[in-house]
C-alpha positions as CSV (number, residue, x, y, z in Angstrom):
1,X,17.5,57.7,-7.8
2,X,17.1,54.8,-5.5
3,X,20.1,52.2,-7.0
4,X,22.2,54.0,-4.4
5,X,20.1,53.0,-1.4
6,X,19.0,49.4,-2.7
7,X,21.2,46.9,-0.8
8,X,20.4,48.6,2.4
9,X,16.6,49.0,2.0
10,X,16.8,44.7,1.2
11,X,19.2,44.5,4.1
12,X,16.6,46.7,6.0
13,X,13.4,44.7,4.8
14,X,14.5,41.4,5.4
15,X,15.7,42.7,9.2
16,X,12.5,44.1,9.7
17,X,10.5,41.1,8.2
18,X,12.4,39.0,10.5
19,X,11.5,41.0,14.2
20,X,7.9,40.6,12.6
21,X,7.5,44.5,12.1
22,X,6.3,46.4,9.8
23,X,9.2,47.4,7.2
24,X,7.7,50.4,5.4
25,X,8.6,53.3,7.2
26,X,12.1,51.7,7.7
27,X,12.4,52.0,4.1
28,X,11.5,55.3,3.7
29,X,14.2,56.3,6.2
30,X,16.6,54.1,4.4
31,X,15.7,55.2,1.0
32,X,15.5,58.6,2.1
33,X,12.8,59.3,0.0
34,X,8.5,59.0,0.3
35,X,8.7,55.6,-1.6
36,X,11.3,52.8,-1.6
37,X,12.2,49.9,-4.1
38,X,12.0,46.1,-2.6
39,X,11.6,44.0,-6.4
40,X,15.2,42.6,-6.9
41,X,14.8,44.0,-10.4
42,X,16.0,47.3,-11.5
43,X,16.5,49.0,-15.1
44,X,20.1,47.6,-15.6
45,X,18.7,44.3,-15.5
46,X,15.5,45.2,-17.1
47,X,16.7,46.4,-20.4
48,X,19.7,44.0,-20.4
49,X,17.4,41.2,-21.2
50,X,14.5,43.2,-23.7
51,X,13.3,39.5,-25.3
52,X,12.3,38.5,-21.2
53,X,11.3,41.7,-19.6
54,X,7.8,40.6,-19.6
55,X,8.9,37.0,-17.6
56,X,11.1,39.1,-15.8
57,X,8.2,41.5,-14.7
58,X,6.2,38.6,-13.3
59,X,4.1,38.7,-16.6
60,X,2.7,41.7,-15.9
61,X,1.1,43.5,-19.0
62,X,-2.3,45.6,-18.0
């Protein structure tokens, strides 16, 4: 759903970032949904690498 929008909403972010503003509702209109995606990780990635998805996750388990 979003892997179609995700170069532009980094693109986006990081221009944002950089003005010192406020990204989010950049990123909604870029995403052109009512959320958006910033981690450079997707589910391609994710499941291409099953024995590091925790490390890959920032350790994340709770």
């Amino acid at each position: 759903m979003l892997e179609p929008t995700k170069a532009a909403v980094h693109a986006e972010k990081a221009k944002r970032e950089q003005a010192g503003l406020n990204p989010e509702p950049f990123l909604l209109k870029k995403s052109g949904q009512h959320f958006s995606n910033t981690s450079p990780l997707d589910l391609k990635k994710l499941m291409g690498d099953q024995d590091h998805i925790l490390t890959l996750m920032g350790g994340l388990t709770k």
